[in-house]
DOZAGU-584282 format. One record per residue (C-alpha): y, x, z; residue number from 1. Coordinates in nm, 3 decimals, decimal comma, always signed. Layout:
# residues N
         y         x         z   num
         Y         X         Z   NUM
...
END
This chain:
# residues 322
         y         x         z   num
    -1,671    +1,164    +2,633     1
    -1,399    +1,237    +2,374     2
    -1,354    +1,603    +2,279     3
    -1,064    +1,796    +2,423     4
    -0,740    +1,804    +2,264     5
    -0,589    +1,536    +2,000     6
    -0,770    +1,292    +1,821     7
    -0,809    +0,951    +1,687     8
    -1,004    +0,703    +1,821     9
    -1,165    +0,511    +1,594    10
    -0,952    +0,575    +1,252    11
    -1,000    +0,831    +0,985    12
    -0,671    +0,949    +0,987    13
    -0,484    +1,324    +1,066    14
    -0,383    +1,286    +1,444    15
    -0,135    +1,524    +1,396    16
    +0,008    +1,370    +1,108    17
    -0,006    +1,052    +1,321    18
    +0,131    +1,111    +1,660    19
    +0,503    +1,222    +1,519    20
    +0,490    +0,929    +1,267    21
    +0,367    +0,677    +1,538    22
    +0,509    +0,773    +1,846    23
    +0,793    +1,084    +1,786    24
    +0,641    +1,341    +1,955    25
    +0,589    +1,667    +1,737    26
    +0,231    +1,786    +1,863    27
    +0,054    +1,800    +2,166    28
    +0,271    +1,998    +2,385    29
    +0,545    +1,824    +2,269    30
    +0,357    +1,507    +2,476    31
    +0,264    +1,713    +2,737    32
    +0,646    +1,791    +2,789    33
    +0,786    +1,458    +2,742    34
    +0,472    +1,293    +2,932    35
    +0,560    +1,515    +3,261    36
    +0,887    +1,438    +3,273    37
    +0,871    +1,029    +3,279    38
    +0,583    +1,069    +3,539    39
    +0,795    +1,312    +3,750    40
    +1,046    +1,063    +3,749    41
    +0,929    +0,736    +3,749    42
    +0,606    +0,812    +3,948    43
    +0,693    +1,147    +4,167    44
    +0,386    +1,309    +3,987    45
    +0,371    +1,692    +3,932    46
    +0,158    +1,752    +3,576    47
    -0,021    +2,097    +3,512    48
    -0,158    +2,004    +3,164    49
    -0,219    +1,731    +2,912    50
    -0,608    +1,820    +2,823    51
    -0,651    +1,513    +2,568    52
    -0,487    +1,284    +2,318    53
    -0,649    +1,004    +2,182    54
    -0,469    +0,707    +1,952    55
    -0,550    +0,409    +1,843    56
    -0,338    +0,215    +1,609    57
    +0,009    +0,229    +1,790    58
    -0,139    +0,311    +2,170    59
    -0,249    +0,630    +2,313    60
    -0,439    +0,764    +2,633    61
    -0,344    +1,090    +2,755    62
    -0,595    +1,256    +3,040    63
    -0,310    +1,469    +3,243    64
    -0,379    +1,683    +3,545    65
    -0,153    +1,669    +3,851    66
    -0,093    +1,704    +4,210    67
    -0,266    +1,399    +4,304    68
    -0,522    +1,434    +4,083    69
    -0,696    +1,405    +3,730    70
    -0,535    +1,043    +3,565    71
    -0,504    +0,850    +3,293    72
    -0,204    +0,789    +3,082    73
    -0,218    +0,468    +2,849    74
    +0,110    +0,438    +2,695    75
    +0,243    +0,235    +2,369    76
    +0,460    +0,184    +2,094    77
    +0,403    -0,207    +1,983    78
    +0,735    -0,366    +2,140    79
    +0,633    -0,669    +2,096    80
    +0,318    -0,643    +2,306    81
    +0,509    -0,502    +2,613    82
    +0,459    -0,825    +2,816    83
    +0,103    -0,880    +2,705    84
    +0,039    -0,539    +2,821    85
    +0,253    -0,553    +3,163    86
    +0,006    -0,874    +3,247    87
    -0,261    -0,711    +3,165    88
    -0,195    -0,413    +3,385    89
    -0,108    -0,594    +3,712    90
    -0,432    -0,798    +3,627    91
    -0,622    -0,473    +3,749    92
    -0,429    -0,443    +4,085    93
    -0,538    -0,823    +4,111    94
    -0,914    -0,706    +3,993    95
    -0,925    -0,427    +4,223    96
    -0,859    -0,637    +4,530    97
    -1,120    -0,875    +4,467    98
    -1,379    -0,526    +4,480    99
    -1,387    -0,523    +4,159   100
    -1,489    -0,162    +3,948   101
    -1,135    -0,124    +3,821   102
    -0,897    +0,166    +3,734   103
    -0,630    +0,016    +3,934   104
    -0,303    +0,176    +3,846   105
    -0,070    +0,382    +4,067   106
    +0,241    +0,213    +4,144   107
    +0,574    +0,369    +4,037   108
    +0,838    +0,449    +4,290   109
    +0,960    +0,085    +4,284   110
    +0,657    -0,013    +4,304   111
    +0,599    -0,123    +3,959   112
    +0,292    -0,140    +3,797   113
    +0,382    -0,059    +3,440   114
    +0,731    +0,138    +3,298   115
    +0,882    +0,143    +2,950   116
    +1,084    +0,436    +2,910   117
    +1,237    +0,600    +2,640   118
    +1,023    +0,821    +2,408   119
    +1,138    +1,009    +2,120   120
    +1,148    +0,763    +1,858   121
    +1,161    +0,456    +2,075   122
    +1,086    +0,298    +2,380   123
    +0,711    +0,295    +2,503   124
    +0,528    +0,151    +2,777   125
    +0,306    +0,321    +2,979   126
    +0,080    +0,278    +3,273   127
    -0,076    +0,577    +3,488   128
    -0,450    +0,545    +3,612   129
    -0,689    +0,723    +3,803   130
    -0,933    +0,912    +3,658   131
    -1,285    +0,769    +3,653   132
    -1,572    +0,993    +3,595   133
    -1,850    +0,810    +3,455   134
    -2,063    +0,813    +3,066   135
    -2,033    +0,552    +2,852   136
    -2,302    +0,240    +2,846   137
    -2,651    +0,358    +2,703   138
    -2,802    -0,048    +2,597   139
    -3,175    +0,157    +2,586   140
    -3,113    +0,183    +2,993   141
    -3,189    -0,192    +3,047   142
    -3,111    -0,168    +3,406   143
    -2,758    -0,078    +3,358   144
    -2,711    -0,322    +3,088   145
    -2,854    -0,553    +3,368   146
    -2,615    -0,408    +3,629   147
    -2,323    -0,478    +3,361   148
    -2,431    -0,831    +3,323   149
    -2,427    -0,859    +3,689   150
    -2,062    -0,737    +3,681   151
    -1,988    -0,995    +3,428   152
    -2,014    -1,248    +3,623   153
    -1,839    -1,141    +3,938   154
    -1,567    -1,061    +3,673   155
    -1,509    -1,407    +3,568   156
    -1,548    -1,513    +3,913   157
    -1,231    -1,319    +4,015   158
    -1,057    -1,410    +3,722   159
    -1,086    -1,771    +3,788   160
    -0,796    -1,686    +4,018   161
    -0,556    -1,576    +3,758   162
    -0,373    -1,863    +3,539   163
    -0,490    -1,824    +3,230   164
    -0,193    -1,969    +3,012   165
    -0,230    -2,159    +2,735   166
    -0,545    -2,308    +2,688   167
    -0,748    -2,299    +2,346   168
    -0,861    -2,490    +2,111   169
    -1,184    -2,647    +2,186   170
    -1,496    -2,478    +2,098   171
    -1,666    -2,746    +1,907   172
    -1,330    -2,749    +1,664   173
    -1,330    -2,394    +1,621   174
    -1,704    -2,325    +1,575   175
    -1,670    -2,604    +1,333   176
    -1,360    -2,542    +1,175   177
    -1,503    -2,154    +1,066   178
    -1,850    -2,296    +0,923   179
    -1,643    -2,549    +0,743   180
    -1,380    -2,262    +0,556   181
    -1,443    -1,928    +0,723   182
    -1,756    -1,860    +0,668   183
    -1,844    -1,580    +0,435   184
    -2,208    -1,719    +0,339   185
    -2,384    -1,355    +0,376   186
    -2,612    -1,536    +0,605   187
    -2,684    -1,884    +0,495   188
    -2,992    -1,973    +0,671   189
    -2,873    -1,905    +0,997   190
    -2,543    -2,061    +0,888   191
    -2,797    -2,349    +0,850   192
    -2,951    -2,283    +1,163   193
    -2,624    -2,308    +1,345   194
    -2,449    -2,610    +1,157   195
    -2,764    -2,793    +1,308   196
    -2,745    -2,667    +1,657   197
    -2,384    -2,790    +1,660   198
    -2,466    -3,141    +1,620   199
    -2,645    -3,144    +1,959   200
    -2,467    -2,959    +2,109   201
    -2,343    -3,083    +2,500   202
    -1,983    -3,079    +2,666   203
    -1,920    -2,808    +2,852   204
    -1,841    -2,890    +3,262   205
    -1,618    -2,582    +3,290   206
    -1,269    -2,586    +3,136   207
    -1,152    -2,236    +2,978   208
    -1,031    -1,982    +3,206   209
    -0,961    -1,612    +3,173   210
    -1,172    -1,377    +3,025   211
    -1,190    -0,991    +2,973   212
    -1,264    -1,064    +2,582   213
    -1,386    -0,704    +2,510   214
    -1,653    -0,670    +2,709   215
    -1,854    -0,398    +2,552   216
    -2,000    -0,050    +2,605   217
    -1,675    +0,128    +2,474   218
    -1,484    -0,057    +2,770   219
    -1,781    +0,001    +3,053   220
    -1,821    +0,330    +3,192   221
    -2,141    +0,386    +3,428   222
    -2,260    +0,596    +3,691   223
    -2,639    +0,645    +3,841   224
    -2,677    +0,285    +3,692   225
    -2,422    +0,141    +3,831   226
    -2,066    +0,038    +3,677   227
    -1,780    +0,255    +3,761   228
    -1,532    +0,108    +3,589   229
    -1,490    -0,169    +3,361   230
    -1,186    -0,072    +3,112   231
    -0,941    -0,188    +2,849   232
    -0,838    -0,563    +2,931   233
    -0,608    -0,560    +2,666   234
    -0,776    -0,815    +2,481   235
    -0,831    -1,101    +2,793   236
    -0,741    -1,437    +2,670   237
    -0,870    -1,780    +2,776   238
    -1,169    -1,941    +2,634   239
    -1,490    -2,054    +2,852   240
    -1,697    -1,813    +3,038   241
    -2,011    -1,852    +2,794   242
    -1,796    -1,740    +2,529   243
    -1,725    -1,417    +2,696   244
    -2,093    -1,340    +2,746   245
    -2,186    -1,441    +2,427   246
    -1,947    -1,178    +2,263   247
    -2,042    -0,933    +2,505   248
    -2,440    -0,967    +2,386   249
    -2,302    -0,924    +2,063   250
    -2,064    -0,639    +2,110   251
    -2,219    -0,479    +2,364   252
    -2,363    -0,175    +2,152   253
    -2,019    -0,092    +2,012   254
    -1,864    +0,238    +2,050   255
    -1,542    +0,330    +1,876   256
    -1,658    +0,425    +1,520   257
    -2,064    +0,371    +1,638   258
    -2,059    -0,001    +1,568   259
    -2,379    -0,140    +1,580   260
    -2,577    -0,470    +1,688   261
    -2,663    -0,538    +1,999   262
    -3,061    -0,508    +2,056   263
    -3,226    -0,813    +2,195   264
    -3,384    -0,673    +2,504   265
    -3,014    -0,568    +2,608   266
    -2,888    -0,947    +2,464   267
    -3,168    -1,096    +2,701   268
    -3,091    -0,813    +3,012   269
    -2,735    -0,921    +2,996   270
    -2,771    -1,216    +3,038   271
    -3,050    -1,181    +3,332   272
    -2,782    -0,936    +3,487   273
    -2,527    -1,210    +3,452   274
    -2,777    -1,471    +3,593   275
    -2,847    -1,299    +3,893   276
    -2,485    -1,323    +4,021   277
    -2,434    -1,715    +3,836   278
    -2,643    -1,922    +3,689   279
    -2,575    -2,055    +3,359   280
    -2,544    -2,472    +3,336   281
    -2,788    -2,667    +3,072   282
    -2,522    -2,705    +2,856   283
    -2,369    -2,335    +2,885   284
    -2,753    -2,213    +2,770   285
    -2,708    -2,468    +2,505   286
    -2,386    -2,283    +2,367   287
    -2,513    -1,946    +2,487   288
    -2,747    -2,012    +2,169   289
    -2,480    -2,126    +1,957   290
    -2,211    -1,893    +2,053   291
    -2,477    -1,590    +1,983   292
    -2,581    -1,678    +1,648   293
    -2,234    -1,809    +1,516   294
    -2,087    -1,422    +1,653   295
    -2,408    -1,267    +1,494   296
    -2,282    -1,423    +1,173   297
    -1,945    -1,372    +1,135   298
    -2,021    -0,992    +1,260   299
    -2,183    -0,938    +0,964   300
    -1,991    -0,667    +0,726   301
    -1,923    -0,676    +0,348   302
    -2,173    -0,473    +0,202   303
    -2,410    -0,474    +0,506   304
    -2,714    -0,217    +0,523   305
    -2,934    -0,475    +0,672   306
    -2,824    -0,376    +1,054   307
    -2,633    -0,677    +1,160   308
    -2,806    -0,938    +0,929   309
    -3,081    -0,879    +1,099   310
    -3,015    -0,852    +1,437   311
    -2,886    -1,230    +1,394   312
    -3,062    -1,372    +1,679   313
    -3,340    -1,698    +1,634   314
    -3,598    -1,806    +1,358   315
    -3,361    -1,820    +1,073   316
    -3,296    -1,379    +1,104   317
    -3,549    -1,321    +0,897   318
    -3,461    -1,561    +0,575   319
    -3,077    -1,519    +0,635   320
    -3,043    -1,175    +0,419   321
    -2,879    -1,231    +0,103   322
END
């Protein structure tokens, strides 16, 4: 869990430099103050104390106690993602009522799901939480990665209900369109490999619908093997379901400023996890391939130390370090 008190989450920067520059409030019980009084008024919650500060880029999550309990304060800055992030909020109260392991937040007075109030140097939207204990995914523990593949797919299942706006571009033309001027040739075999594979490569039956789109261990937190909450949708979008799970096997591993491959016993219990709840088409294991090595690729860094290169998935791993 993160340590007490303020802090960044992934960046290298001061947090106290950063939280007056980013969001106007002087130091941490400067937030604590301001925090308790726009969830006093706007959510009838009594605070005790602001035990943690985290931020990343121009958001923050603040862990408050209160009368009705430990919760979670995600609050932010970037105006112009206000109604990205209002979506995304009621899209857990939609989650949650499909039984879904969601931090569904606490309506406001009016019944709102989401508030932007006015902070010290601006207005910032926030949404309040519950609390949910629960340690990070561990990929080594195969059966929770299978657990979370499991809860993969009874995640896209529930979002299929959710209009996913506008749809986008194909996959074909944009797996195509980055070998053709995107790609930054640190793996060339496997850029090869996958050049190949997209010449055969079938029409999918499904059409794109929404996804979480940061499906990874920094976003899943478990409990005696089981998920207890799947976090941050933030980043949902629309794209194809296959797409989703191949960035999750990628991803999975991540963790704030840990950000390593994904190892392929937890690629291959993913996606036995996810199989368990839906099976995957002919043509979605086709792209499954695809999808894996093309994200394998393009995940590896500038300068890489032989991690990521080599966790490219297939025949060509082993020839593709340059």
């Amino acid at each position: 869990m993160l340590r007490p008190g303020l802090s960044m989450l992934w960046e290298s920067s001061d947090a106290a430099r950063e939280l007056p520059e980013r969001f106007g409030l002087d130091d941490l019980d400067t937030a604590g103050q301001w925090l308790a009084g726009v969830l006093a008024e706007h959510w009838g919650l009594r605070t005790t104390a602001l035990t943690r500060l985290t931020l990343s880029d121009h958001n923050a999550i603040a862990w408050v106690s209160s009368d009705r309990g430990p919760v979670v304060v995600k609050f932010s800055a970037a105006a112009e993602h206000f109604a990205r992030l209002a979506g995304t909020t009621q899209l857990l109260t939609h989650l949650a009522t499909h039984g879904l392991p969601v931090a569904a937040p606490l309506p406001t007075r009016d019944g709102s799901a989401r508030v932007v109030a006015d902070g010290p140097a601006g207005q910032l939207s926030l949404a309040v939480l519950p609390e949910v204990e629960g340690d990070w995914l561990d990929v080594a523990d195969l059966r929770a990665v299978h657990a979370v593949g499991a809860c993969l797919a009874s995640l896209h299942h529930a979002l299929g209900d959710v209009d996913p706006g506008d749809a986008p571009r194909p996959l074909r033309t944009r797996l195509a369109g980055w070998l053709d001027e995107r790609d930054p040739g640190r793996a060339p075999a496997a850029s090869a490999r996958l050049a190949a594979l997209l010449e055969g490569l079938p029409e999918l039956e499904d059409s794109p619908q929404l996804i979480h789109g940061d499906y990874r261990a920094a976003n899943l937190l478990m409990r005696d093997g089981t998920v207890a909450a799947v976090l941050d949708l933030d980043e949902a979008r629309a794209d194809h379901r296959i797409a989703d799970l191949a960035q999750a096997g990628t991803y999975l591993a991540t963790l704030f400023r840990d950000w390593g491959p994904t190892p392929a016993p937890a690629r291959e219990a993913l996606r036995a996890g996810y199989e368990s709840v839906r099976r995957l088409s002919p043509a979605e294991s086709a792209w499954l391939e695809a999808l894996t090595l093309w994200m394998g690729i393009a995940a590896i860094p500038p300068g890489d130390d032989g991690r990521w290169s080599a966790a490219v998935p297939g025949p060509a791993a082993a020839s593709s370090v340059v």
